[in-house]
Steps between C-alpha positions, in 0.01 A plus 500: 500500500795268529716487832805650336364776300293639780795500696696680246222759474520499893870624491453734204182646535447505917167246437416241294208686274257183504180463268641897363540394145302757397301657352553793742274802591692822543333831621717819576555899304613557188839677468671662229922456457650832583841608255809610684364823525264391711187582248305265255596553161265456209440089421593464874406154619225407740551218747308293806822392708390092624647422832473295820367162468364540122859597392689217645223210365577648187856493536434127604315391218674642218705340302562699185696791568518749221764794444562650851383275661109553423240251459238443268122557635162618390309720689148603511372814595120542495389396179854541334712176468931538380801314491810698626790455742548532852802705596727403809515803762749479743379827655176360513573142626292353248400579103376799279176449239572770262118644410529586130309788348205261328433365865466810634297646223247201504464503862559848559811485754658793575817585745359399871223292386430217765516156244410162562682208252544137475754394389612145394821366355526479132544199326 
């Protein structure tokens, strides 16, 4: 990594995320977005929320922010590969990976289900 960049990365980020270019192995619950109300509606969205050290190596490495502020990935959970968009989360410090329902049909992911991804940068 060159001199400057890292220390760049060192001021924005706290480190200087070497050899974290991904691809990146998440593990964590799946969640579902909650309305106003306070209760899932129907359609509600499904997330794993990406934090820590995963969440700012991707923040380092990507370089083509979509709308909001999300970036392009593709994810693979089990035997089920997609392209979709991570989601900044200020809440969460780090990223959202919406779960859409043909993901969590074909690997049979419900609310609370424990997940394990990888995850690289799309290209």
């Amino acid at each position: 990594m060159h001199d400057d960049l890292a220390r760049f990365l060192r001021d924005e980020l706290g480190h200087a995320p070497e050899g974290s270019a991904g691809p990146w192995h998440v593990r964590g619950p799946v969640w579902v977005w909650q309305g106003s109300d306070g209760a899932p509606t129907k359609g509600s969205w499904f997330f794993l929320t990406i934090d820590g050290e995963t969440a700012q190596a991707i923040r380092a490495h990507a370089v083509n922010a979509a709308a909001w502020g999300s970036v392009y990935v593709e994810a693979t959970v089990g035997g089920t590969t997609w392209r979709t968009s991570l989601f900044p989360s200020k809440q969460a410090g780090g990223w959202l990976l919406p779960l859409k329902a043909a993901v969590r049909k074909a690997e049979k992911i419900v609310e609370g289900s424990d997940i394990a991804v990888l995850l690289d940068l799309a290209t």
